[in-house]
VOGU-3710 file (C-alpha; in Angstrom, 3 decimals, decimal comma):
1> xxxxxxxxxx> 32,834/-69,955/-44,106  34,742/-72,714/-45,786  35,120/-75,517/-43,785  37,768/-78,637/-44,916  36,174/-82,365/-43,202  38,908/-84,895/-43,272  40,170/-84,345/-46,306  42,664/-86,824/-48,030  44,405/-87,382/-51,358  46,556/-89,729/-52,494
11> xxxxxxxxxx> 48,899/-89,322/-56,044  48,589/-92,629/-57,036  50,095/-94,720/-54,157  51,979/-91,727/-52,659  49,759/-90,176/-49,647  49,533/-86,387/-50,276  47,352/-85,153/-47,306  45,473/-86,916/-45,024  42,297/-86,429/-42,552  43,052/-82,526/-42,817
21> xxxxxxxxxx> 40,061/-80,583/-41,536  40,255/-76,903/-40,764  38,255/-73,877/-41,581  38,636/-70,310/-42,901  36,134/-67,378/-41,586  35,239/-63,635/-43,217  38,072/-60,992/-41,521  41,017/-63,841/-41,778  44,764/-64,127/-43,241  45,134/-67,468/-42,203
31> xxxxxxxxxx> 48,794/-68,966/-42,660  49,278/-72,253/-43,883  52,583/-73,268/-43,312  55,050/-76,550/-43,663  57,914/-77,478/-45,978  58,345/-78,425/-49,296  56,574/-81,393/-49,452  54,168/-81,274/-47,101  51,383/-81,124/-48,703  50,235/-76,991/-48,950
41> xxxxxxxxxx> 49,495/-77,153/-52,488  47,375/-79,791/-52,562  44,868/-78,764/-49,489  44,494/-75,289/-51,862  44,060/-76,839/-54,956  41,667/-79,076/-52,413  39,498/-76,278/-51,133  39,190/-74,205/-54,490  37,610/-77,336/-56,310  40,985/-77,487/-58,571
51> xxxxxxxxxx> 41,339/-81,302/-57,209  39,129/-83,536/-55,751  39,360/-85,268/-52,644  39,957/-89,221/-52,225  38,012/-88,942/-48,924  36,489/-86,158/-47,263  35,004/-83,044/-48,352  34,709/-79,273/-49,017  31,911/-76,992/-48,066  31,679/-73,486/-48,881
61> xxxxxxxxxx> 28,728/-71,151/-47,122  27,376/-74,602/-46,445  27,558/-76,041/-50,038  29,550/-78,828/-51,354  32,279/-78,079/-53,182  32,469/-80,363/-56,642  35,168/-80,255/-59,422  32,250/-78,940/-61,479  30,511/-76,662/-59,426  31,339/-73,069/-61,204
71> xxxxxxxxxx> 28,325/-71,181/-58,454  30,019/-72,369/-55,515  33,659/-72,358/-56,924  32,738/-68,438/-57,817  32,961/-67,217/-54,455  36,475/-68,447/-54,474  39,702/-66,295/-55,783  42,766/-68,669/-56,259  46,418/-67,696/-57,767  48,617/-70,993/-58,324
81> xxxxxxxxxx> 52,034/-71,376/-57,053  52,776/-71,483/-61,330  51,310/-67,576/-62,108  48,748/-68,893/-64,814  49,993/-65,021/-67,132  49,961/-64,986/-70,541  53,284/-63,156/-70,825  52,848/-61,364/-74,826  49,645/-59,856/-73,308  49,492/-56,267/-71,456
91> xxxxxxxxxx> 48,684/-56,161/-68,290  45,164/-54,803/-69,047  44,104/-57,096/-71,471  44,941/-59,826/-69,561  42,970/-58,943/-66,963  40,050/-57,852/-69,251  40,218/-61,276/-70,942  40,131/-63,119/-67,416  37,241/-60,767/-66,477  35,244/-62,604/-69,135
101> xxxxxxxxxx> 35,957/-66,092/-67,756  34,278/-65,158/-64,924  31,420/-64,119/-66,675  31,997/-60,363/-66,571  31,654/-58,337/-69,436  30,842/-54,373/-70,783  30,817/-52,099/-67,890  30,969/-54,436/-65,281  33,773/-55,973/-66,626  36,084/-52,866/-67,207
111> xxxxxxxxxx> 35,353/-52,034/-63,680  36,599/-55,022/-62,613  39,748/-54,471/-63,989  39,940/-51,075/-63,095  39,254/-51,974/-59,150  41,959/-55,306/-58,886  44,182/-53,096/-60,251  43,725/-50,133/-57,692  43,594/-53,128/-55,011  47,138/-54,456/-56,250
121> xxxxxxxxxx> 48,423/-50,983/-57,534  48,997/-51,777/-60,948  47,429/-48,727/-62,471  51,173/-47,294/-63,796  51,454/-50,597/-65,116  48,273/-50,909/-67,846  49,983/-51,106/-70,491  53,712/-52,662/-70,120  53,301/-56,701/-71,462  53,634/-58,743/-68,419
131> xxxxxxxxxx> 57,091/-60,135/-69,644  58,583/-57,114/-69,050  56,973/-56,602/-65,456  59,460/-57,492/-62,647  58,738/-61,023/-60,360  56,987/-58,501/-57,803  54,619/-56,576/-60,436  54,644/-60,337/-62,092  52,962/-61,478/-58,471  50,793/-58,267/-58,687
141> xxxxxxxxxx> 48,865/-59,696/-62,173  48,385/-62,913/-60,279  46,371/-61,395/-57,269  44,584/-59,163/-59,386  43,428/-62,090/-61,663  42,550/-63,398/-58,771  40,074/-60,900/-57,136  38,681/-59,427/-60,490  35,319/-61,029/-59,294  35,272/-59,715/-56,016
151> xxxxxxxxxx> 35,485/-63,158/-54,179  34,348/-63,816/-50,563  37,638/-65,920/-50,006  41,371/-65,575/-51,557  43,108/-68,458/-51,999  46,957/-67,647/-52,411  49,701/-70,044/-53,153  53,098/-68,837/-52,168  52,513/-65,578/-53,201  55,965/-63,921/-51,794
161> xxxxxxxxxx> 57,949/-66,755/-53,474  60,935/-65,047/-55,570  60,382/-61,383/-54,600  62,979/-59,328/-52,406  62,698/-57,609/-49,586  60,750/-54,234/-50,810  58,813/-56,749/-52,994  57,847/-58,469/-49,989  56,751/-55,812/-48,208  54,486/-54,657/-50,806
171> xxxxxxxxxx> 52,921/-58,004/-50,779  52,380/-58,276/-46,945  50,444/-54,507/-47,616  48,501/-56,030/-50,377  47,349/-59,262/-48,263  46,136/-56,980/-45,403  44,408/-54,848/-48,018  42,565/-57,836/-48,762  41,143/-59,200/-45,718  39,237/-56,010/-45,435
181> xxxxxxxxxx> 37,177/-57,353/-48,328  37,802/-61,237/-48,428  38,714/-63,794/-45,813  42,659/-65,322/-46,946  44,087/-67,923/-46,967  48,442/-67,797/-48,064  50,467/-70,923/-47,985  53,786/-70,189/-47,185  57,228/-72,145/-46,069  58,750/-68,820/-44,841
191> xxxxxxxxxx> 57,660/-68,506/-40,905  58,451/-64,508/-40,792  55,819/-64,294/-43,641  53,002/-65,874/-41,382  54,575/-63,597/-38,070  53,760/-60,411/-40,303  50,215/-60,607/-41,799  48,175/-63,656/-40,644  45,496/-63,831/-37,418  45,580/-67,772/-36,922
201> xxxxxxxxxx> 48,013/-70,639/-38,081  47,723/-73,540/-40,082  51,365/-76,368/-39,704  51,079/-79,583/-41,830  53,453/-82,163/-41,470  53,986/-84,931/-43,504  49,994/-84,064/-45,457  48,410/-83,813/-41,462  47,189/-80,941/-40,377  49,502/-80,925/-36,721
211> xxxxxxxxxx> 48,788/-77,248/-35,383  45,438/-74,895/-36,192  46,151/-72,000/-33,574  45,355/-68,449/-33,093  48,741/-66,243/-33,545  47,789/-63,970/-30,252  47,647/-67,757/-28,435  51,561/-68,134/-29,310  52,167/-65,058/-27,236  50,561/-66,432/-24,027
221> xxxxxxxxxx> 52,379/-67,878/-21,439  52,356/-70,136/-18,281  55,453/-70,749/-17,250  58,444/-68,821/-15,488  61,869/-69,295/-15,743  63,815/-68,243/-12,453  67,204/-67,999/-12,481  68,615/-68,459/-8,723  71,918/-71,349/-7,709  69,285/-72,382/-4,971
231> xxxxxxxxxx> 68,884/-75,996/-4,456  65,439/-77,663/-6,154  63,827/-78,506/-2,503  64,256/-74,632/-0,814  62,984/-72,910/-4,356  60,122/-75,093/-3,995  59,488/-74,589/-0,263  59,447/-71,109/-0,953  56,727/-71,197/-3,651  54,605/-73,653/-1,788
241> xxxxxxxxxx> 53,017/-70,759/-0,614  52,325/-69,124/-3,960  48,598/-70,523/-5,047  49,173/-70,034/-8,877  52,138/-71,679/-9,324  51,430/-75,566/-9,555  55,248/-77,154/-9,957  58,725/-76,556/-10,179  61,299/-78,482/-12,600  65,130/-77,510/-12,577
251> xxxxxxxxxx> 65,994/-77,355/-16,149  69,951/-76,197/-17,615  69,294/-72,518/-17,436  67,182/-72,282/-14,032  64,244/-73,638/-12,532  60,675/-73,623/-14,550  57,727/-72,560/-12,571  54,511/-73,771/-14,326  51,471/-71,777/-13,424  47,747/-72,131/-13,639
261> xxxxxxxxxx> 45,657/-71,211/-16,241  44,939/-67,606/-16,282  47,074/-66,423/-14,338  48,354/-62,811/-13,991  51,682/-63,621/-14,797  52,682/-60,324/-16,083  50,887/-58,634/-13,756  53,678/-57,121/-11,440  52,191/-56,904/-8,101  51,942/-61,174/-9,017
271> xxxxxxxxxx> 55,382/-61,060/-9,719  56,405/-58,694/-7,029  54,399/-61,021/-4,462  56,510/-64,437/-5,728  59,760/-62,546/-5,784  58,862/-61,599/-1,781  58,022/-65,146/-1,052  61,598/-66,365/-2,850  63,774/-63,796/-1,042  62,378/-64,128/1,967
281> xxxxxxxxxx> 62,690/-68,025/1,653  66,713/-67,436/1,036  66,208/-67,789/-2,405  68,371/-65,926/-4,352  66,951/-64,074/-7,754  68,848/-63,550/-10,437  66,413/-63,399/-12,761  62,373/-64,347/-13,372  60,183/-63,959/-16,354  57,663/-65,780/-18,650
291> xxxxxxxxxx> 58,532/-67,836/-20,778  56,842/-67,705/-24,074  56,439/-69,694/-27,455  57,377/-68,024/-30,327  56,250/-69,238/-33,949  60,055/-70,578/-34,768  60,268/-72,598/-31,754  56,366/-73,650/-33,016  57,065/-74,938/-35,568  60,878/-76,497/-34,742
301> xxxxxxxxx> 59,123/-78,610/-32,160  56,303/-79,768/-34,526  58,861/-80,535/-36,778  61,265/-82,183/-34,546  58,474/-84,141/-32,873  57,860/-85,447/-36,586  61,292/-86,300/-36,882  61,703/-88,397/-33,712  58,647/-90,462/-34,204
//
């Protein structure tokens, strides 16, 4: 596990990130998200050793990370937001001459190479320099770099940045490819990139970490929105009798019912049994269902919240 423990920086007097603690488990594509600005880049370069922290600190498997610490740093693959390519060289030389600055060499080098390129699916590519690759295949060399050493934990800075759609896609593949192998971690300011790949969500805002949450926990729910022109007092008579639902608020489009925890709200005898207590109140239903939090509207309010403050 790596696990982040307040972690701050500062670029001279400017405050980069601050107090950010978080952690990143085997089986994960975590999503760290925010704008430009916010302070992604630094929390990676952070957690892979490339920077170190003003307060706070970094421990991988249980060891301190340190700016110097190759053994720990070793279990970590990292690609840059700037691919670090040497553009004149092929594609396998490259990645045979980064195999040896992690200490591979002979056999266990070349099949190194030969693996991270099966992974990222750069075999018809061996031999084309990497300034003719396109930005996707460009992306590709950058992973594969990356996981040449068969790290326990990816570290990947904006890796979709640049690439189109079908570029994209072949990324998102990749990523999940990955996290059969390595827990990952992607920074990312596009929201539909975190939606498609990642288990668990990371928002900073303004360098503080302001949401750590479990995608599936987005999709949960406990509130209703009824849609009825009855008046506030008779739509809450009529629920009174309804055990789950604690309160009632008339909002622009309806009436909010807020419910307790766990409960069945998509169950539809639940629903059938509210929808017989409104009707035979007088309440007229136009509509009813849950209400639930999408990443967007996530992230808009995090944002927004940031905003008004």
């Amino acid at each position: 596990m790596i696990e982040a423990q307040g972690l701050t920086r500062y670029y001279g007097d400017t405050l980069a990130v601050e107090g950010v603690s978080f952690s990143l488990s085997e089986g994960e594509i975590v999503g760290l998200l925010g704008h430009n600005g916010a302070g992604k880049s630094t929390i990676l370069k952070l957690i892979t050793g490339a920077l170190e922290p003003d307060s706070g600190e970094v421990r991988v498997d249980g060891s301190a990370m340190g700016v110097a610490d190759d053994a720990v740093k070793s279990k970590i693959g990292y690609l840059p937001e700037n691919l670090p390519l040497y553009h004149d060289m092929q594609v396998v030389d490259y990645l045979d001459y980064m195999a040896s600055m992690h200490g591979l060499d002979g056999q266990a080098a070349r099949d190194a190479v030969v693996q991270s390129m099966k992974t990222t699916e750069l075999e018809q590519r061996t031999f084309n320099r990497i300034d003719h690759l396109s930005r996707g295949f460009k992306q590709r060399v950058g992973v594969a770099q990356a996981i040449l050493h068969d790290p326990k934990y990816v570290i990947l800075d904006e890796p979709t940045n640049g690439l189109d759609p079908s570029q994209t896609l072949a990324m998102r593949h990749l990523l999940k490819r990955l996290s059969k192998r390595s827990a990952v971690l992607v920074s990312t300011h596009v929201l539909q990139e975190v939606n498609a790949v990642c288990d668990r969500v990371l928002i900073l805002r303004a360098g503080q970490l302001a949401v750590d949450q479990p995608l599936a926990a987005l999709s949960a729910s406990n509130r209703l929105m009824l849609t009825s022109d009855a008046a506030l007092d008779k739509v809450r008579a009529a629920v009174s009798s309804v055990d789950w639902v604690t309160q009632v608020t008339e909002e622009d489009d309806g009436y909010a019912l807020e419910v307790i925890d766990g409960a069945r709200i998509d169950d539809r005898e639940s629903i059938a049994r509210l929808v017989r207590a409104l009707v035979d109140a007088g309440v007229p239903v136009s509509g009813l269902g849950a209400v639930r939090k999408d990443l967007e509207a996530l992230f808009r309010e995090v944002t927004e919240a940031h905003h008004a403050a």
